[in-house]
Backbone bond lengths (Angstrom), bond angles and torsions (degrees), N, CA, C in turn:
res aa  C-N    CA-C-N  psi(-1)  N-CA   C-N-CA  omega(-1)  CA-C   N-CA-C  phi
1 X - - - 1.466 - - 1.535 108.76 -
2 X 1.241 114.50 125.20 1.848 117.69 170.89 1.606 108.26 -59.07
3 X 0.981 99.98 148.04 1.879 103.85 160.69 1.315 107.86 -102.37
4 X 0.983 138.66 164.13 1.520 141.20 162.31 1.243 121.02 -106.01
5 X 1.287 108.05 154.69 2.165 96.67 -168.25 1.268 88.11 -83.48
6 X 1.762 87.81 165.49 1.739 99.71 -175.34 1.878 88.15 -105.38
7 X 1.545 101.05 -159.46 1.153 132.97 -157.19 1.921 93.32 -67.75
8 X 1.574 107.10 -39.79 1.399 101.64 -155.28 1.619 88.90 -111.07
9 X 1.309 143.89 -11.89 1.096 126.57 129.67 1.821 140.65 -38.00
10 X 0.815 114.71 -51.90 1.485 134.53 152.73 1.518 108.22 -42.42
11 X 1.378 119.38 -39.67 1.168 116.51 -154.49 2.066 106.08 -100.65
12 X 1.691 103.79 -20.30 1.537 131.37 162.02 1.575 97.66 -49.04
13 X 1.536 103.50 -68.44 1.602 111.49 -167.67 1.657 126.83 -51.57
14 X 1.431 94.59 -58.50 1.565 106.72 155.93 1.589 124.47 -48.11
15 X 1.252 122.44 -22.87 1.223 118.33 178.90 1.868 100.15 -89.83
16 X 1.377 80.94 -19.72 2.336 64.28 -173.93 1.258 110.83 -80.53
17 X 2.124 100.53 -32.23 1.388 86.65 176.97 1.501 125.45 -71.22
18 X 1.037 112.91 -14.43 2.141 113.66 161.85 1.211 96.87 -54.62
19 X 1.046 128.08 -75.57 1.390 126.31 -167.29 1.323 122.12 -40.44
20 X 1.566 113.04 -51.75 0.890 121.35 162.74 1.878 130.88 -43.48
21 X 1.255 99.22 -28.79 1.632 110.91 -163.56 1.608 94.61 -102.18
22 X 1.207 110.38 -38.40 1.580 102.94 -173.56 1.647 117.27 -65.12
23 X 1.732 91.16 -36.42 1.795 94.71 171.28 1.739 111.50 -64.89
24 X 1.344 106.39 -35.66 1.570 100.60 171.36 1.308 123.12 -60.20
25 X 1.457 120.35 -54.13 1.365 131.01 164.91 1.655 120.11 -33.63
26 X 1.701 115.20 -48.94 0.894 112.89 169.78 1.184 129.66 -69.72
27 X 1.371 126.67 -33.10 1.168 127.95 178.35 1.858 112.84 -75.48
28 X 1.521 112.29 -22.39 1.477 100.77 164.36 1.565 120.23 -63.50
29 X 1.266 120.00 -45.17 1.259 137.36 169.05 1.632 111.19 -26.87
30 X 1.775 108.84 -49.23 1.378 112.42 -165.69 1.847 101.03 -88.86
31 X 1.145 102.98 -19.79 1.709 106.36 174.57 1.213 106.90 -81.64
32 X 1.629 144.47 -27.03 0.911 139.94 164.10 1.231 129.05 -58.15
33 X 1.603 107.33 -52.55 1.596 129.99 151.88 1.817 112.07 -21.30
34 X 1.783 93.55 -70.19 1.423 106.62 169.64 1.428 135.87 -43.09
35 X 1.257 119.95 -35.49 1.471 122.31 -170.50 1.907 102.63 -122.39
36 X 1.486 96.11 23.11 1.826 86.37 166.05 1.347 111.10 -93.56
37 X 1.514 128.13 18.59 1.605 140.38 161.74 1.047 93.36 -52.58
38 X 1.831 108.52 -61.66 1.675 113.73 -155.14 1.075 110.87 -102.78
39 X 0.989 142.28 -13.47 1.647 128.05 -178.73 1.706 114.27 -153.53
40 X 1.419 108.92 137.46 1.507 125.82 -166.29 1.156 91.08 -67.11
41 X 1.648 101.60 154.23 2.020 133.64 -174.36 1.658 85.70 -58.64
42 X 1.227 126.89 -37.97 2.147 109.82 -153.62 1.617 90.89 -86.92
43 X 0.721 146.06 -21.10 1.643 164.44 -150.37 1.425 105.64 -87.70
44 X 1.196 109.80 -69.16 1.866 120.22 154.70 0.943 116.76 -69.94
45 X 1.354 141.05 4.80 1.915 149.81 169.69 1.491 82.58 -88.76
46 X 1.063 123.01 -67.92 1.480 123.87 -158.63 1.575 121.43 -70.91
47 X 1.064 107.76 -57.20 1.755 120.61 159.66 1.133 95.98 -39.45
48 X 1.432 142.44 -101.81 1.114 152.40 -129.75 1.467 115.93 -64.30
49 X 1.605 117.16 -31.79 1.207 132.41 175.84 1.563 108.91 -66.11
50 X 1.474 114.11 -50.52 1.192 120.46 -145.21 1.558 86.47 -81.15
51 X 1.843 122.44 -25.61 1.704 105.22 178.35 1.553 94.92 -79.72
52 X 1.159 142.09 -16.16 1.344 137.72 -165.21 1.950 102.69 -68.60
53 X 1.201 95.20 -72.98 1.503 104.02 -171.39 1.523 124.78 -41.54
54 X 1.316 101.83 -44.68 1.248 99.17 161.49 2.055 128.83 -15.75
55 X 1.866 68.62 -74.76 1.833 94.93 -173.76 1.985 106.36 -57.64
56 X 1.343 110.49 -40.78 1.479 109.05 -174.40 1.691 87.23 -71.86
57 X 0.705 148.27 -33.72 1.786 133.68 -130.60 2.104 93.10 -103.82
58 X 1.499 97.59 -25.71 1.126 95.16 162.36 1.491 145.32 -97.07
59 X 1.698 93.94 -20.38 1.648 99.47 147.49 1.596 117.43 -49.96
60 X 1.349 121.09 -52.75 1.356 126.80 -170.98 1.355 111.70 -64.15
61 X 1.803 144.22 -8.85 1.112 156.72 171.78 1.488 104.09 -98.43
62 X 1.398 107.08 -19.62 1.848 109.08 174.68 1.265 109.74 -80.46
63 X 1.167 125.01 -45.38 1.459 151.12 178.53 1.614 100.96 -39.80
64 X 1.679 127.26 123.70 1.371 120.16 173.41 1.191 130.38 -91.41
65 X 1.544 117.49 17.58 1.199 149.65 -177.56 1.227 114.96 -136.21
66 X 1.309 138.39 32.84 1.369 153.36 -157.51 1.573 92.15 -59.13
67 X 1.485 112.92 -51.02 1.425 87.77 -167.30 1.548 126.33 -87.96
68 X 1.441 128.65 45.81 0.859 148.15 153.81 1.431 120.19 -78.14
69 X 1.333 116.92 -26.88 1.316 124.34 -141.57 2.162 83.40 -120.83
70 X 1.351 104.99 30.52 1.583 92.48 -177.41 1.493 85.77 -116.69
71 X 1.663 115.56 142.65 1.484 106.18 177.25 1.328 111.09 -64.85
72 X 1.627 97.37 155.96 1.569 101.27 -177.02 1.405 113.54 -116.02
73 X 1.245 94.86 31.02 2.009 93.46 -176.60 1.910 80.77 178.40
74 X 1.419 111.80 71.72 1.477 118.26 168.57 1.663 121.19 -53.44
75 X 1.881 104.95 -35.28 1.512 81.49 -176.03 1.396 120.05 -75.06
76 X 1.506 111.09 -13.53 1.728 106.80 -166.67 1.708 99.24 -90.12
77 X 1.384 130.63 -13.21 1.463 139.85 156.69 1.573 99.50 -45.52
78 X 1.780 94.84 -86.98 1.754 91.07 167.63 1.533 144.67 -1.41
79 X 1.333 82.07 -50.42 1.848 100.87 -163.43 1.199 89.19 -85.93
80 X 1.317 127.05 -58.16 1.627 129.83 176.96 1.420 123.91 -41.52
81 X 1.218 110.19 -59.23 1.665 120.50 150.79 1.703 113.07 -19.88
82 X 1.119 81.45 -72.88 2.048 98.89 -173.15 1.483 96.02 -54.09
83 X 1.292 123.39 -61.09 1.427 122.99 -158.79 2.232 90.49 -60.25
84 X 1.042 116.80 -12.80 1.795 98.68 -154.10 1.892 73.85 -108.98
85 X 1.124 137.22 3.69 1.957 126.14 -143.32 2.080 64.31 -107.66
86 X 1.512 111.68 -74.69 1.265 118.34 -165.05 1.880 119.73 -37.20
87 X 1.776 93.51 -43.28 1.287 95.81 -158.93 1.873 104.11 -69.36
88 X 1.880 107.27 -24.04 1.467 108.11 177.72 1.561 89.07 -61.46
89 X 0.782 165.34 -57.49 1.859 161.01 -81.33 1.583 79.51 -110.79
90 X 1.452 119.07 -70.69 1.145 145.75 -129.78 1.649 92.09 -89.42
91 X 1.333 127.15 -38.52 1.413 118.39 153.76 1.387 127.32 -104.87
92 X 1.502 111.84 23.83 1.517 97.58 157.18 1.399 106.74 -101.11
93 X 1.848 110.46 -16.73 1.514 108.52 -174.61 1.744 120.27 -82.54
94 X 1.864 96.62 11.37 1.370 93.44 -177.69 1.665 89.45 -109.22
95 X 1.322 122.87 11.43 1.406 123.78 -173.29 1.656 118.32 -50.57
96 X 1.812 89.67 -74.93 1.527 98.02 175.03 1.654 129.57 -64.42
97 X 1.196 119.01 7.90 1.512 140.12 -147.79 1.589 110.23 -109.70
98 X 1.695 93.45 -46.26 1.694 100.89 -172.81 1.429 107.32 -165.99
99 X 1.831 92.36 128.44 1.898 104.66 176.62 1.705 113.64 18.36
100 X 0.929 104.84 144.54 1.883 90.55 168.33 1.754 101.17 -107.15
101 X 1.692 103.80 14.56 2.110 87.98 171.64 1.857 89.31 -93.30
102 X 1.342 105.11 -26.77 1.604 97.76 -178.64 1.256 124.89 -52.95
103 X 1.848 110.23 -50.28 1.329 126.06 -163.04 2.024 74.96 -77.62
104 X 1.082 137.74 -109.16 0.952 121.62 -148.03 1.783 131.93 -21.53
105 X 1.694 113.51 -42.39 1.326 102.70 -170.73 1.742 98.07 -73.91
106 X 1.054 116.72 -40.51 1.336 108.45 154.79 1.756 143.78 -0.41
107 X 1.459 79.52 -69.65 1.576 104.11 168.30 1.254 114.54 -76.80
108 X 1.424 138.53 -27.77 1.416 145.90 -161.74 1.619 93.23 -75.07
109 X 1.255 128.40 -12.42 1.625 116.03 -179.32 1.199 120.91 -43.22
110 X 2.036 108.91 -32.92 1.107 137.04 -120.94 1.792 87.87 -70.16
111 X 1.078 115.64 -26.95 1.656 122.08 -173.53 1.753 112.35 -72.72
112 X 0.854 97.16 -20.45 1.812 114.08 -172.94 1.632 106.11 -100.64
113 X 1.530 109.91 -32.89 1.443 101.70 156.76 1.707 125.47 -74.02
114 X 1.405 94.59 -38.59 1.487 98.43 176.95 1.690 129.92 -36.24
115 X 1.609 95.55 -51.22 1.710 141.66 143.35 1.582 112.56 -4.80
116 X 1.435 96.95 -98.61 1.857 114.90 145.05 1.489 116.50 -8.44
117 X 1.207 111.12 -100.28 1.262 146.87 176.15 1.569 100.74 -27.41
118 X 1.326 133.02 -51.60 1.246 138.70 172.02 1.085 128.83 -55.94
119 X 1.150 100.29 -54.81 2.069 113.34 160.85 1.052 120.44 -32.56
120 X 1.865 95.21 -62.02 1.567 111.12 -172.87 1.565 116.18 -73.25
121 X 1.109 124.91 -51.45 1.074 102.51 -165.60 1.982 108.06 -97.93
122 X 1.171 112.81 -33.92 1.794 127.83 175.72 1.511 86.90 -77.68
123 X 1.523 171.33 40.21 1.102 143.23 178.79 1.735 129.89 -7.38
124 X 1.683 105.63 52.92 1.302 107.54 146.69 1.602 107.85 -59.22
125 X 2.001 89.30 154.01 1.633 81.94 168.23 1.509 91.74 -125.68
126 X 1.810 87.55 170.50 1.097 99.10 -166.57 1.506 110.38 -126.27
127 X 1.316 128.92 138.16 1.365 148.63 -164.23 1.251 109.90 -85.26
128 X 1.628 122.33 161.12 1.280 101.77 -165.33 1.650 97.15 -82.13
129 X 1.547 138.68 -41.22 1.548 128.79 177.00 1.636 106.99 -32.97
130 X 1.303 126.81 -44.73 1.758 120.70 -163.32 1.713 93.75 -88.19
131 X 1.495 127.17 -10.25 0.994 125.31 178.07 1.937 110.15 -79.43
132 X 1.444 102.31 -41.07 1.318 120.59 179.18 1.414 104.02 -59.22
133 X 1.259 122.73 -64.76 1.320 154.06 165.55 1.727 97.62 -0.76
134 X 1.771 93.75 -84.04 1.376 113.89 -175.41 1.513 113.49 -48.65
135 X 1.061 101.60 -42.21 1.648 106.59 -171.67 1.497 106.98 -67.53
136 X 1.282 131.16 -35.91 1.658 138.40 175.29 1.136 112.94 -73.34
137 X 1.497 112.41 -41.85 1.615 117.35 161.27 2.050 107.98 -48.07
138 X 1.484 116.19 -66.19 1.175 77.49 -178.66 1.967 131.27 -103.03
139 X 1.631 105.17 42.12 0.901 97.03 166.56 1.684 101.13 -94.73
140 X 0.832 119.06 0.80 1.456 126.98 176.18 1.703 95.58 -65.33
141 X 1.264 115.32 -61.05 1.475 118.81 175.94 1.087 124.99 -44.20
142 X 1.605 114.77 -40.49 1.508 111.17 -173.59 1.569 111.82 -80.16
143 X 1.791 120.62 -27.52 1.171 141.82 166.17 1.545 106.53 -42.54
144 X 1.501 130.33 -33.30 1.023 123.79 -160.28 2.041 108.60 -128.35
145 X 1.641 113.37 -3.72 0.861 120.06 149.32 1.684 119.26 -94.78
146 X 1.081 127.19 -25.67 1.190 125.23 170.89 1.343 127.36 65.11
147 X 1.661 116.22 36.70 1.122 114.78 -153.72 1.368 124.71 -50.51
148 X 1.442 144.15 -175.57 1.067 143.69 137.16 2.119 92.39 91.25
149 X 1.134 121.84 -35.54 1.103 125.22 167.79 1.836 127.15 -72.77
150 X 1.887 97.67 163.66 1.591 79.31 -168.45 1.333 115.68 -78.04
151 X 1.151 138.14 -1.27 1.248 156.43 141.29 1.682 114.17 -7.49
152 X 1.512 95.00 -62.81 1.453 113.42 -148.46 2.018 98.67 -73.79
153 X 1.292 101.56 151.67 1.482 102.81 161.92 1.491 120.31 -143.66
154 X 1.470 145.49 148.75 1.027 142.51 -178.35 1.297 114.46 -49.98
155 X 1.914 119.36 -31.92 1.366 120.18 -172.88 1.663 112.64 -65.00
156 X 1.278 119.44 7.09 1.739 116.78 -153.99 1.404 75.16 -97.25
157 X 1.165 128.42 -26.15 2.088 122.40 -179.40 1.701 115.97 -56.60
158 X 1.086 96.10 -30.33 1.310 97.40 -175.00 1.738 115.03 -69.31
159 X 1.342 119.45 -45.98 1.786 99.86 162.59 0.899 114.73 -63.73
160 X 1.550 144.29 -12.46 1.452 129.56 -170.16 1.783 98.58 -83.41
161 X 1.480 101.88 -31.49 1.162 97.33 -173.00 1.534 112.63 -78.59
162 X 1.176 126.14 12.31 1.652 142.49 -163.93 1.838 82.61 -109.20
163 X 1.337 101.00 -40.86 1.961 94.84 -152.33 2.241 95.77 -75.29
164 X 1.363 87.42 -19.35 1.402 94.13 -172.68 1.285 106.97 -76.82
165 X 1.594 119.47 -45.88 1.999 121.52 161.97 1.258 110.88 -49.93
166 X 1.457 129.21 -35.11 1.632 112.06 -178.96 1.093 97.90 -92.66
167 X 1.008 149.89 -51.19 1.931 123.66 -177.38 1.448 111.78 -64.37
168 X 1.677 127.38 3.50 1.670 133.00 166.54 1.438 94.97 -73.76
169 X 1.642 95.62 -47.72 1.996 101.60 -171.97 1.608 115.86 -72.38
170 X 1.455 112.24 -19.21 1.539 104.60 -178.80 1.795 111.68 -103.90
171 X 1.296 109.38 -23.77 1.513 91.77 156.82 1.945 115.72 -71.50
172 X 1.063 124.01 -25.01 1.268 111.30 -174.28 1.578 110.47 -79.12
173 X 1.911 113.93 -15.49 1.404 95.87 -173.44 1.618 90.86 -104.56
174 X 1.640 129.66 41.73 1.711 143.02 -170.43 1.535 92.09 -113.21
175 X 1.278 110.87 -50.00 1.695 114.59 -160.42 1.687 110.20 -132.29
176 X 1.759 119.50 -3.07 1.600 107.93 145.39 1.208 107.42 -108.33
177 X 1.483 137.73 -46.07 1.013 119.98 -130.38 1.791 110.83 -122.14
178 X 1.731 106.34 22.94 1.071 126.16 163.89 1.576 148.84 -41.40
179 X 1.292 90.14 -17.31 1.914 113.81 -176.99 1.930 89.87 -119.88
180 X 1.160 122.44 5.01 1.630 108.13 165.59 1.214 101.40 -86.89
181 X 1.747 106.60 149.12 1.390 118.57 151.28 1.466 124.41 -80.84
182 X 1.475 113.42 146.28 1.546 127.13 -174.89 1.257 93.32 -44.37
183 X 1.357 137.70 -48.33 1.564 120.32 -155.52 1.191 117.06 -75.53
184 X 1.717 101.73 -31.43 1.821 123.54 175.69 1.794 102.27 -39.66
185 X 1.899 107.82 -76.41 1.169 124.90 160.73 1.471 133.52 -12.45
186 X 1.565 109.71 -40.84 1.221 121.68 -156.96 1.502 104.02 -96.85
187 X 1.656 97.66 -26.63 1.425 94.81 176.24 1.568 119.83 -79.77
188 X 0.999 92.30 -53.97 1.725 101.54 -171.38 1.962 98.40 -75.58
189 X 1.519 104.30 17.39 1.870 93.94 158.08 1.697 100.61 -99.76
190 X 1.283 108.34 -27.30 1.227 107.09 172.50 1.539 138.96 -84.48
191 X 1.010 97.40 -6.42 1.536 119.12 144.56 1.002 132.52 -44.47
192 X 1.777 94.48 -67.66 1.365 96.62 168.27 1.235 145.03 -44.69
193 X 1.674 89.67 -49.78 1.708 116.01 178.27 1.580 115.19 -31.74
194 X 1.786 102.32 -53.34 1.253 110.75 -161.61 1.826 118.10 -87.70
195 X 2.100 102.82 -11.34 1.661 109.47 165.43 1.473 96.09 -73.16
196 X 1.369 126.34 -60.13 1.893 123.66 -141.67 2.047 80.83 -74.43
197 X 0.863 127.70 -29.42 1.431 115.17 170.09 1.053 129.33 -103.17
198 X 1.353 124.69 -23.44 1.825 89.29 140.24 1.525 133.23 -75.80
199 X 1.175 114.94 -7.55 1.287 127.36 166.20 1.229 142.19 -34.79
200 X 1.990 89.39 -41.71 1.856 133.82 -156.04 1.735 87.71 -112.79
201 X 1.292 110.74 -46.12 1.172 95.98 179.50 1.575 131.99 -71.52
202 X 1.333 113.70 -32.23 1.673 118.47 140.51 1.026 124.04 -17.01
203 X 1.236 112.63 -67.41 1.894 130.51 -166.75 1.163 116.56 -85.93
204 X 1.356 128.44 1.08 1.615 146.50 170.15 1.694 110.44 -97.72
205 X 1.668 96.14 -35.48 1.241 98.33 175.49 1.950 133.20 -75.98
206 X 1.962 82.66 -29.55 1.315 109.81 -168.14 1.993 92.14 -82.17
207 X 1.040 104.38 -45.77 1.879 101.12 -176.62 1.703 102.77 -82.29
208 X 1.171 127.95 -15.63 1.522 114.36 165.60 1.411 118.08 47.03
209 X 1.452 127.77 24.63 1.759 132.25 169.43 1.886 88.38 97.57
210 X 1.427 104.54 22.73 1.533 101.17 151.37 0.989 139.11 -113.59
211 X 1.468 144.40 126.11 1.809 107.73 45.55 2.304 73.65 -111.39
212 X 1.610 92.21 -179.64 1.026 102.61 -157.90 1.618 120.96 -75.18
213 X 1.331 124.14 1.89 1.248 123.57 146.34 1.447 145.98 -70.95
214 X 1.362 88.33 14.58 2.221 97.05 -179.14 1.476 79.90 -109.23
215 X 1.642 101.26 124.59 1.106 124.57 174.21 1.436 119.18 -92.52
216 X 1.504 97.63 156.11 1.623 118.01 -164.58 1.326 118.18 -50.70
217 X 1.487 111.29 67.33 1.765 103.55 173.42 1.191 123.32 -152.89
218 X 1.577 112.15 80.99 1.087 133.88 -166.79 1.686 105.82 -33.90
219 X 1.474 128.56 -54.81 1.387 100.39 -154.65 1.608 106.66 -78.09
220 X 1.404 119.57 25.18 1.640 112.60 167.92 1.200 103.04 -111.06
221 X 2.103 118.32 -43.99 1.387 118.99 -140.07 1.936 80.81 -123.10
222 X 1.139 139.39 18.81 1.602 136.94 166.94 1.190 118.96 -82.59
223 X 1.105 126.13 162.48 1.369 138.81 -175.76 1.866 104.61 -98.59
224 X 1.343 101.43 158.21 1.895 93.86 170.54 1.210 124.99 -66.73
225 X 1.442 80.60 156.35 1.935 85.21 -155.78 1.622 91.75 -120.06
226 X 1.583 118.84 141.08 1.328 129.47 177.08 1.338 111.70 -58.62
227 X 1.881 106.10 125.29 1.744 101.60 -172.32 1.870 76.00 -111.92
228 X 1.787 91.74 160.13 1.505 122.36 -169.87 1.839 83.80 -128.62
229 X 1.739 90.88 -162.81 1.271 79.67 -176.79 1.538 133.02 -98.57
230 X 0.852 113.77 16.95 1.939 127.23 179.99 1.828 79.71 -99.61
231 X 1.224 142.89 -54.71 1.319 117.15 -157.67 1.783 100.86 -76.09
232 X 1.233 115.93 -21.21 2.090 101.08 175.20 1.280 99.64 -98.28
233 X 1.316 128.56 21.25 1.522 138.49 162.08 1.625 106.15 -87.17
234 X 1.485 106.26 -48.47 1.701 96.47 175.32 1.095 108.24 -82.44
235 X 1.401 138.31 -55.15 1.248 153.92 136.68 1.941 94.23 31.81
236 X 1.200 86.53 -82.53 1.772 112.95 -173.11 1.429 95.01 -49.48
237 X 1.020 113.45 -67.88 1.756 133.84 -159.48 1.698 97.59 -39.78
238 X 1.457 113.05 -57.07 1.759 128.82 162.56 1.368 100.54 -47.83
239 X 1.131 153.39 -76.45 1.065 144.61 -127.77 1.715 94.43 -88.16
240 X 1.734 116.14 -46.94 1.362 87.95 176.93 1.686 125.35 -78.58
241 X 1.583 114.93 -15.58 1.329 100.65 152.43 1.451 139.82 -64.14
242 X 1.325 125.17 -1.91 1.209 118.42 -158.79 1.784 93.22 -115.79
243 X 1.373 107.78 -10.98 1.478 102.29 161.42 1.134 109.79 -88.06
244 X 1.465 127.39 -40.13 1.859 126.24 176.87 2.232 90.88 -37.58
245 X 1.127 108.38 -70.66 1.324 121.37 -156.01 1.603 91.73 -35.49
246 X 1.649 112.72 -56.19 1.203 114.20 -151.41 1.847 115.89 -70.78
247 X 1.289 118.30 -16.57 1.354 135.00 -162.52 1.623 99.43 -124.30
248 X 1.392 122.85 -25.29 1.925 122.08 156.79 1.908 91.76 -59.11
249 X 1.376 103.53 -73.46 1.641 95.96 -166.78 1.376 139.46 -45.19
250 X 1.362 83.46 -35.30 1.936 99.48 172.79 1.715 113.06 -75.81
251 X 1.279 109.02 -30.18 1.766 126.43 162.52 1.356 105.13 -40.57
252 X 1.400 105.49 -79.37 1.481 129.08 -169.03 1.410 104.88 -36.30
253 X 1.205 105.55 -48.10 1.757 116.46 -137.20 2.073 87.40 -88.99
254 X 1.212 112.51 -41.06 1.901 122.03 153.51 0.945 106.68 -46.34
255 X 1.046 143.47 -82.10 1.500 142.90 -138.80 1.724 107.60 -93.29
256 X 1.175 113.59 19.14 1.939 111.23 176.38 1.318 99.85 -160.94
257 X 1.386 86.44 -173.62 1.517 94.33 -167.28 1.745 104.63 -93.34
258 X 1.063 149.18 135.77 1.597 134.67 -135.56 1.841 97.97 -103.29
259 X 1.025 122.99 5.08 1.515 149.27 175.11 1.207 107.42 -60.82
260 X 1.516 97.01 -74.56 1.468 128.01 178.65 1.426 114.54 -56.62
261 X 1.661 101.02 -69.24 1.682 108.55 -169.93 1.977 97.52 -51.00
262 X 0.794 116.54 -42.42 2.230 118.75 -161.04 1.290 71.22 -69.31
263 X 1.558 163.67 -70.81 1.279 110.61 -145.99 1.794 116.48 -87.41
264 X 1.239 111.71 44.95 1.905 120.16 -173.13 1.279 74.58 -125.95
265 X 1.288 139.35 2.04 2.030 109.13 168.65 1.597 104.69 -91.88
266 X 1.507 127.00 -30.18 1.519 105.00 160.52 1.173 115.64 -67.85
267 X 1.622 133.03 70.11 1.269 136.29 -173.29 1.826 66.58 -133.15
268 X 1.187 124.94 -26.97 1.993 116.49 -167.62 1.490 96.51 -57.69
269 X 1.780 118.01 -43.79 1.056 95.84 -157.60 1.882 120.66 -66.40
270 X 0.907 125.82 -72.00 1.398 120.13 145.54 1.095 135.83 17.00
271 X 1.896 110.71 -61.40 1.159 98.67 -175.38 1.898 99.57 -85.08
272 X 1.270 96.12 -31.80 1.978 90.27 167.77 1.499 128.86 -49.99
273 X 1.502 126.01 -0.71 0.882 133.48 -161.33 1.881 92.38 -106.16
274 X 1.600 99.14 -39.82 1.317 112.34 -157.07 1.681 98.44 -90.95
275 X 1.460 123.90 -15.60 1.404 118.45 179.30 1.537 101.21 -92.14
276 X 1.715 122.95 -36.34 1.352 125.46 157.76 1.371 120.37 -30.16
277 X 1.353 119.30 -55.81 1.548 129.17 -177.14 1.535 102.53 -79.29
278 X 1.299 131.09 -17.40 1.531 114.85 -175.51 1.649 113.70 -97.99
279 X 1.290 118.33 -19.08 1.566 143.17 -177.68 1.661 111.53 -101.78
280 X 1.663 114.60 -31.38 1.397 85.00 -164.05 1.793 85.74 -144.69
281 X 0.946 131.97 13.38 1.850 148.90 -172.78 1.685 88.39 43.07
282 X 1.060 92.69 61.72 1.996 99.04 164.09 1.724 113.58 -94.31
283 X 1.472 80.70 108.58 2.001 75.64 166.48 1.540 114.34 -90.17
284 X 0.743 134.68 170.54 1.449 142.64 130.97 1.091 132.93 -64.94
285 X 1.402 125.29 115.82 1.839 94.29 174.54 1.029 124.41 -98.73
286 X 1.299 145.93 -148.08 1.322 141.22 -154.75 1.707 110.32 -82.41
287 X 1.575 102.97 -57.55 1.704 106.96 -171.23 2.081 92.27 -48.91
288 X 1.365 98.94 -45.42 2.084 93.00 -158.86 1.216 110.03 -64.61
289 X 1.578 126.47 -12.13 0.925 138.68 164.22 1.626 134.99 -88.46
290 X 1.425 109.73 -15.11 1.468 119.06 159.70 1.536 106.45 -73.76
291 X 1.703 110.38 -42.72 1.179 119.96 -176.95 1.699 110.64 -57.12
292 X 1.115 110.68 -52.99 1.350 103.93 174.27 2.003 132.02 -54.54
293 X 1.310 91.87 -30.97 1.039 85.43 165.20 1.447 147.20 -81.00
294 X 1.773 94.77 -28.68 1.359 115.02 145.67 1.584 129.88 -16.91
295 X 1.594 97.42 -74.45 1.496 112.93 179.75 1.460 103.18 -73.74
296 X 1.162 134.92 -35.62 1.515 105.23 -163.42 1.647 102.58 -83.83
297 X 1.761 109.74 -26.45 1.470 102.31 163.36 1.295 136.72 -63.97
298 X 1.542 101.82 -18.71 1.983 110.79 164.03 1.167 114.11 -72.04
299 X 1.674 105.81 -30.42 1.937 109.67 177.94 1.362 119.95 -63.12
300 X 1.643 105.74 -39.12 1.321 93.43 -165.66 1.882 96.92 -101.43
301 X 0.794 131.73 21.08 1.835 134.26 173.67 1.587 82.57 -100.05
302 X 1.097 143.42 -57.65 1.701 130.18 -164.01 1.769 101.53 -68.26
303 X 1.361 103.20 -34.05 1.811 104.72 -179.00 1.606 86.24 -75.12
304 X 1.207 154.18 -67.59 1.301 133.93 -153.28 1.428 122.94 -73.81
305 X 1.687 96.10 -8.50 1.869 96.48 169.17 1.178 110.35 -85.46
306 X 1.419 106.78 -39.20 2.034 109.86 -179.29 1.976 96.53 -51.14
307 X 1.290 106.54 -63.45 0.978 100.61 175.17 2.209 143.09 -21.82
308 X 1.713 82.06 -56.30 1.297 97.37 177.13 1.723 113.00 -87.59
């Protein structure tokens, strides 16, 4: 006779698969990092999408209810799309630039903006612990930007400004885009991927290192670059991680209670620390590492008040 999992079985599984997905996630991050020598951010928007869709477009023809799975309110998908297409831009373009434990704890705000953002515009309220919360969350930030010191650089803005597009993208898919299915979502992000980059790649092609203030950095402002076969080897390698990510998360987020599972995604930082040190001998030092803990300990005290 089978047994069936219970509530807190279900809830074991879902946690590995976070785990599972966040170590994947991270490690795309550091391959991305890796191969912006050779090939521009719209280039891997486009590649990567175009092997992606495939695979979603045929789940959605597997599916015996397919038409469930068609968005039902496309422009606020759209917008969502766009808001998640920009916020990758904005942290893959801080990739080659700075540490990838930086650019990530960086980005981890994104839960403490969400926070914000909720108040303000959904009028959640907020208590003084998620108030405390937020505020430790971003002294964690300043701990690890260090302003005013020689340390510090203007480029460390740019993941925050990534963490600020995904909590734009997760309140809008809280209060529009709530009755879509993950696969709906998944498609029309990849859509996107492959308009705002071929889009970018047009206009890189069409200005050609013109006019003379777009500065020297090919993997934002380059044109496409000829892939052989190690570049549709990573190429590939992205595309099947970035579907693991997309079908682990939507797993996870099924199979537990979603309280619980959101605080197993600061499991990224860690392993970003640990794909940093295996790809590029990145340490951390001490302040980015108080800092980190900071924020993911403000993340998960605001996830355990939502919770409670």
């Amino acid at each position: 006779m089978r047994l069936k999992a219970g509530p807190l079985d279900r809830t074991g599984i879902a946690i590995l698969v976070m785990l599972a997905s966040t170590f994947v996630m991270a490690f795309q991050d550091a391959v991305v990092k890796h191969i912006s020598v050779e090939l521009p951010l719209w280039q891997i928007f486009v590649v990567r999408s175009l092997i992606v869709l495939p695979g979603l477009l045929g789940l959605l023809v597997l599916r015996r209810n397919w038409r469930r799975h068609v968005p039902m309110a496309l422009g606020w998908a759209t917008l969502r799309s766009l808001f998640l297409v920009f916020m990758y831009v904005a942290f893959y373009a801080a990739l080659p630039l700075l540490d990838l434990s930086v650019v990530a704890a960086a980005y981890y705000t994104g839960p403490l903006f969400i926070t914000l953002f909720a108040a303000v515009l959904l009028g959640e309220v907020l208590g003084v612990r998620r108030i405390a919360a937020v505020l430790a969350g971003f002294v964690g930030v300043l701990v690890i930007l260090r302003p005013g010191s020689d340390q510090f650089s203007p480029l460390m803005l740019i993941p925050i400004l990534a963490a600020a597009l995904y909590a734009g993208a997760a309140i809008l898919t809280r209060s529009k885009c709530c009755e879509e299915s993950p696969l709906a979502l998944s498609i029309v992000l990849n859509v996107a991927f492959v308009a705002v980059g071929g889009a970018f790649s047009v206009l890189m092609a069409v200005l050609n290192g013109w006019p003379d203030w777009i500065p020297d950095y090919p993997f934002l402002f380059g044109q496409w670059a000829p892939m052989r076969g190690r570049e549709w080897g990573i190429v590939l390698i992205l595309a099947a991680a970035n579907l693991t990510i997309h079908l682990g998360l939507a797993k996870a987020y099924q199979s537990g209670p979603p309280s619980i599972i959101a605080t197993f995604d600061y499991s990224y930082l860690p392993f970003a620390v640990f794909w940093g040190l295996i790809f590029f001998a990145e340490w951390p030092d001490l302040p980015t590492v108080s800092g980190m803990l900071l924020i993911a300990g403000a993340g998960l005290a605001v996830a355990f008040q939502r919770r409670r």
